[in-house]
C-alpha positions as CSV (number, residue, x, y, z in Angstrom):
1,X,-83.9,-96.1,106.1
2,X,-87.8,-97.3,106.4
3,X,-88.8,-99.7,103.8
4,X,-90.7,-98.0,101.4
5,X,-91.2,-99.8,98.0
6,X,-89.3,-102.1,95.4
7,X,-86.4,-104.1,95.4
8,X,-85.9,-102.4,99.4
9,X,-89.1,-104.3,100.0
10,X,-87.7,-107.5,98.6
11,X,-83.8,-107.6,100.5
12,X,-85.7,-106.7,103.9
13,X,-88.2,-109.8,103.2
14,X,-85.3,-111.6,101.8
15,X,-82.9,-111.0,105.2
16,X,-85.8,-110.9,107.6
17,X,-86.3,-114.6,106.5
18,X,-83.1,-115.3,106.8
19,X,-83.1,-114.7,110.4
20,X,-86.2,-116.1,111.2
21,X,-85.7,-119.2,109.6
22,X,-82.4,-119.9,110.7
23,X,-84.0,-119.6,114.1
24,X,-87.2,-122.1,112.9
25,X,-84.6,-124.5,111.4
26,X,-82.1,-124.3,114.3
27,X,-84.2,-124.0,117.0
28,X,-86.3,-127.6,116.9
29,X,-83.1,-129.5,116.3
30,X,-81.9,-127.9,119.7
31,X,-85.1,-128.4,121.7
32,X,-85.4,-132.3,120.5
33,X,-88.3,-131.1,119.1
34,X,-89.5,-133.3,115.9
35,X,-91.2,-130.4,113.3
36,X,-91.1,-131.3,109.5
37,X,-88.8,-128.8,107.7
38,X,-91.6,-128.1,105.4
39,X,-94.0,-127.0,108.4
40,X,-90.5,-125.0,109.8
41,X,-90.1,-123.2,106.4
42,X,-93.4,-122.1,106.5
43,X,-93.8,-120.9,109.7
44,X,-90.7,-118.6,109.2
45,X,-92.4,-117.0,106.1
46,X,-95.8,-116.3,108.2
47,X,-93.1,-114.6,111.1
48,X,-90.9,-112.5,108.1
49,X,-94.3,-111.4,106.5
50,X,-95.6,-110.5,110.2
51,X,-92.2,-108.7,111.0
52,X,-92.1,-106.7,108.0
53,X,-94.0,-104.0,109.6
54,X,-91.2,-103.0,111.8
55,X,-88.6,-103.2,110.3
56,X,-85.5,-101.1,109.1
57,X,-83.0,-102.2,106.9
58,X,-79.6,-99.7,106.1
59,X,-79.1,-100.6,101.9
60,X,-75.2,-101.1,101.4
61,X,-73.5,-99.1,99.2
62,X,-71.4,-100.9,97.6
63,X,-73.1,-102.8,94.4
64,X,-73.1,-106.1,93.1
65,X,-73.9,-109.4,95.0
66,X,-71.0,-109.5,97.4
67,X,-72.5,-107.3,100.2
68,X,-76.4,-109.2,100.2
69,X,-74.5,-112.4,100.5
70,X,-72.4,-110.8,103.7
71,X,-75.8,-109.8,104.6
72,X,-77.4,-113.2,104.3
73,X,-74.5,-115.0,106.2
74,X,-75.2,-112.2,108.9
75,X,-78.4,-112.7,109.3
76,X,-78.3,-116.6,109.6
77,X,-75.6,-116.5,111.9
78,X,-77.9,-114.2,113.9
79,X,-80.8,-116.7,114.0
80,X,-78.4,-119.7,114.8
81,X,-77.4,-117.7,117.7
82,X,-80.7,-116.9,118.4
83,X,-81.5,-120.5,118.5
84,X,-78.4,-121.3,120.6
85,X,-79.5,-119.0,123.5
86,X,-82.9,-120.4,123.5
87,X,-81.7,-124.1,123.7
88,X,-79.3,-123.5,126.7
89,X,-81.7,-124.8,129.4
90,X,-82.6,-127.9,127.4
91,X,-79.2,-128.1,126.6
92,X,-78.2,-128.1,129.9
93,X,-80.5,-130.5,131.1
94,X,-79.7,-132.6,128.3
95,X,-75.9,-132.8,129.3
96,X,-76.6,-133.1,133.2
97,X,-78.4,-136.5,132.3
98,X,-75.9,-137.5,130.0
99,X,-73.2,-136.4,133.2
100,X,-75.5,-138.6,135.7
101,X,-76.6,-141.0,133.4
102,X,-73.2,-142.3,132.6
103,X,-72.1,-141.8,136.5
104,X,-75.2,-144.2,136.7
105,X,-73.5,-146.6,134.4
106,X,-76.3,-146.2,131.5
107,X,-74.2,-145.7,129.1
108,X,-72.6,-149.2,129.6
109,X,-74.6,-150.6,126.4
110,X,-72.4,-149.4,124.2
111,X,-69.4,-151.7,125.2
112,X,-71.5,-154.2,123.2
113,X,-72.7,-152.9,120.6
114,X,-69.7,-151.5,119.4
115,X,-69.7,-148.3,117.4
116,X,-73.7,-148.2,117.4
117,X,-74.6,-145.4,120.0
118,X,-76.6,-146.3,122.6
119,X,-79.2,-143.4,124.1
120,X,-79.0,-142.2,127.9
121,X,-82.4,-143.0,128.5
122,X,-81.9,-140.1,131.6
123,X,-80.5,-137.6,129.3
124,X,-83.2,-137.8,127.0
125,X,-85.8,-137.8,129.8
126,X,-84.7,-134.3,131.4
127,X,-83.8,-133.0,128.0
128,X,-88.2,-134.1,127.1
129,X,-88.9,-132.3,130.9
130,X,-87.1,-129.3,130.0
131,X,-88.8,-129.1,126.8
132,X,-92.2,-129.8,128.0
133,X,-91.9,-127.1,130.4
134,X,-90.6,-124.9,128.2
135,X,-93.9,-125.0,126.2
136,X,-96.1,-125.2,128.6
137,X,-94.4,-122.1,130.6
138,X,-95.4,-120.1,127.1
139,X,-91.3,-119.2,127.0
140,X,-92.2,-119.4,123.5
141,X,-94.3,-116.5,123.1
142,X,-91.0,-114.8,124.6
143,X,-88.7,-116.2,122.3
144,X,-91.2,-114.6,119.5
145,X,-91.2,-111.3,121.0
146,X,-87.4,-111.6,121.4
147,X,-87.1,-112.1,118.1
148,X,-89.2,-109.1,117.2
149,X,-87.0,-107.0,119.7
150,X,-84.1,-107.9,117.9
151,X,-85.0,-106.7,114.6
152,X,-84.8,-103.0,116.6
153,X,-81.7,-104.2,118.7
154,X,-79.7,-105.8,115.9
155,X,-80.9,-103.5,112.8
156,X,-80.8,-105.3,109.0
157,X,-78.2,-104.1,106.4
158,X,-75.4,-103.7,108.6
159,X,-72.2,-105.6,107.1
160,X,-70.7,-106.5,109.9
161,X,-71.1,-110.6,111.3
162,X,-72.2,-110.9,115.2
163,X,-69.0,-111.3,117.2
164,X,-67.8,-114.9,118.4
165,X,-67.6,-114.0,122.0
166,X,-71.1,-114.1,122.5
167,X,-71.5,-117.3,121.4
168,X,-68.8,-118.5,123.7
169,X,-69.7,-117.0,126.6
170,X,-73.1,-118.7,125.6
171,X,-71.3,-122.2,125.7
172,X,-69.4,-121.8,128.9
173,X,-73.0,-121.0,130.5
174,X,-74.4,-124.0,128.8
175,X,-71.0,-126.4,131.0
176,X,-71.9,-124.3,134.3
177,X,-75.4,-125.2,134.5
178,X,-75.6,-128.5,133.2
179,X,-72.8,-128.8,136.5
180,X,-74.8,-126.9,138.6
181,X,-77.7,-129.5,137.6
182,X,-75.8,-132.8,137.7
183,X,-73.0,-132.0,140.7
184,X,-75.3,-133.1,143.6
185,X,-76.3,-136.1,142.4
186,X,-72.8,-137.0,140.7
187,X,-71.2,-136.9,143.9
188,X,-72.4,-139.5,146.1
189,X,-72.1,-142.0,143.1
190,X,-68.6,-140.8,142.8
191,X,-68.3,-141.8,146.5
192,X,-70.1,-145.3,145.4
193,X,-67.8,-145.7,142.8
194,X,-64.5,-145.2,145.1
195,X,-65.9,-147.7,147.3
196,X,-66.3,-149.9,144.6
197,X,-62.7,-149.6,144.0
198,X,-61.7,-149.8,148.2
199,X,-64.0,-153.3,148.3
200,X,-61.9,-155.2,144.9
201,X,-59.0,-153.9,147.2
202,X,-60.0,-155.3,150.4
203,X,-62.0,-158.3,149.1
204,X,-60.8,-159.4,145.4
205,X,-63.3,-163.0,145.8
206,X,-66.3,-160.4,145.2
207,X,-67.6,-160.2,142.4
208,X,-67.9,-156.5,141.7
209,X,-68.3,-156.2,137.5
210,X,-72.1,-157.9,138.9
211,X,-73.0,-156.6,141.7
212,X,-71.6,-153.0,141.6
213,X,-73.8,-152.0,138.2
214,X,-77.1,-152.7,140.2
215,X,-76.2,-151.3,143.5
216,X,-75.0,-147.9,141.7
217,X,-78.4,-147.7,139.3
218,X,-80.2,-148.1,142.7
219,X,-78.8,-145.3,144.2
220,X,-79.2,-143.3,141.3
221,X,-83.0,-143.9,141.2
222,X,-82.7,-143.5,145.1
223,X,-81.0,-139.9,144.4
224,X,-83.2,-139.0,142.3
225,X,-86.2,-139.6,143.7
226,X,-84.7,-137.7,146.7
227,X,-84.0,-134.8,144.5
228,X,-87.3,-134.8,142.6
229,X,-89.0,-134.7,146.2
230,X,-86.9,-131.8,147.2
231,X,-88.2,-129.6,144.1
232,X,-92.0,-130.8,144.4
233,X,-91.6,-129.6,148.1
């Protein structure tokens, strides 16, 4: 049914934010994007109120509080999703870096520092990249008028949740492009690295554990360079 007047007017507001939010909340977090929740929570009510035009809502008929909290849960799972499909390029980038980075031996920190994480300064470099460009490409604006197409696509009221397959299909995705992204510069290292292993066989008075960490962040930088010139050309 349209929203007309009354407490209609008040569940569509109620779920539209819902949605919305979960995908202003959700959303930054993915990206690597630092927003203040505040500024978050607010910039979902100005995208419910601007939605409300639009949209149609099917009341359920059942009373009492049960359904609008099915509702609710619907609607946020919706906006995480939402989220989720937006973040799978950063994503992506963010777990090839973290695939070469370590194949790079960045990630050797953390053997002394114990349990403290240590950053992959190449992971969070790409996953900065892919966020840059994502901004500066306006995919934004898209991800707002996706989220107005959904409210047609994905009507409110409905008391069913979104199914689970999506959202693993989604994640598989997410694996085959972050390999996609990391796979040509994994492999030579892996060959590096097997070398490494045939030269301690062949020549045990080497020192490898101090000369092997530099030679492989070398070729890494060498690598990527390489690969950085072959997308500029």
């Amino acid at each position: 049914m349209k929203i007309s007047i009354g407490s209609d007017i008040a569940l569509c507001f109620g779920l539209v934010f819902a949605r919305v939010g979960a995908v202003m909340v959700a959303m930054p977090q993915m990206l690597g994007v630092g927003i203040p929740l505040k500024l978050r929570l607010l910039l979902a009510i100005l995208l419910a109120g601007a939605l409300m035009g639009q949209t149609r809502v099917a009341l359920p008929t059942v009373n009492g509080s049960f359904p609008i909290a099915i509702l609710l849960l619907r609607e946020v799972a919706l906006g995480i999703s939402l989220a989720f499909v937006t973040a799978l390029v950063t994503g992506a980038a963010l777990m090839a870096g973290d695939l070469f980075g370590t194949s790079m031996e960045l990630n050797s920190g953390g053997i002394l520092r114990g349990i403290a994480l240590t950053p992959n300064v190449l992971a969070d470099g790409l996953a900065n990249l892919a966020g840059l460009i994502f901004f500066i490409g306006g995919f934004h604006r898209a991800i707002l008028l996706g989220l107005a197409r959904s409210m047609e696509v994905i009507p409110l009221g409905v008391l069913a949740l979104p199914p689970v397959v999506t959202m693993i299909a989604a994640g598989g995705q997410l694996f085959i492009i972050a390999v996609d992204l990391a796979l040509p510069l994994t492999v030579p290292l892996l060959i590096i690295a097997i070398a490494q292993g045939v030269i301690v066989r062949l020549a045990p008075q080497i020192n490898v554990l101090v000369a092997a960490p530099a030679a492989i962040v070398l070729a890494g930088l060498v690598l990527l360079g390489l690969d950085s010139l072959g997308l500029a050309w």
